[in-house]
C-alpha positions in Angstrom: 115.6 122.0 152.2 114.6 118.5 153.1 114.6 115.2 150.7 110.7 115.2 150.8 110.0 118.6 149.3 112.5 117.7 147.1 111.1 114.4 145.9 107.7 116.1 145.4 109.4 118.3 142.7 110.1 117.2 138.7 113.5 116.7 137.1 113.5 120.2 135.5 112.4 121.9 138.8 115.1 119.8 140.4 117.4 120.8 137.9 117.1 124.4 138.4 116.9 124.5 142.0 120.7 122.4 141.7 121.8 125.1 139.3 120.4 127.9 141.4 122.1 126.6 144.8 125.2 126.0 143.4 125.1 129.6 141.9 124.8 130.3 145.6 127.6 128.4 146.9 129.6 130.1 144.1 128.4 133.6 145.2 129.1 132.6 149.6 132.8 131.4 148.6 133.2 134.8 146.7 132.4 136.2 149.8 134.2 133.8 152.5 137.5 134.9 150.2 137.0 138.5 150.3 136.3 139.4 154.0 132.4 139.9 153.4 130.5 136.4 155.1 128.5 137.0 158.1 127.0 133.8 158.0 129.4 130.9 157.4 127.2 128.0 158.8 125.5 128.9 155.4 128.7 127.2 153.3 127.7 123.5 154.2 124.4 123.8 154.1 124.4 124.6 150.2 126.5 121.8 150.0 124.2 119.3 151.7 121.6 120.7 149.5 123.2 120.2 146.4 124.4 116.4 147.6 120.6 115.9 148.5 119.1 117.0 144.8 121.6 115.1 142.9 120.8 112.2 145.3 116.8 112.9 144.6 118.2 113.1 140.5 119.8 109.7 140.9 117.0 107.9 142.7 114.5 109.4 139.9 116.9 108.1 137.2 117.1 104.9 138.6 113.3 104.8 139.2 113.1 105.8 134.9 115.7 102.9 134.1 113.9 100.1 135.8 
């Protein structure tokens, strides 16, 4: 997911798209620890995900505190 589609979206939709990935991340360790990934390139790109909505959060609270 890039930054821009991200920006485009409001807090709650961000919100839920950073509960949702990390629900996913949660779900691909589960696997990675029992035997059952087939895809482990997927692991960091959650992760850069989640890092880019709280980053896209952050920016929108700063924007709302100024």
């Amino acid at each position: 997911m890039k930054a821009g589609e991200l920006r485009d979206m409001t807090k709650d939709e961000l919100i839920g798209k950073l509960k949702e990935t990390r629900e996913s991340l949660f779900n691909l360790r589960f696997q990675k620890a029992t035997g059952q990934m087939d895809n482990t390139a997927q692991l960091p790109k959650h992760k850069k995900d989640i890092a880019r909505i709280l980053t896209v959060l952050s920016e929108l609270d700063t924007k709302a505190g100024q």
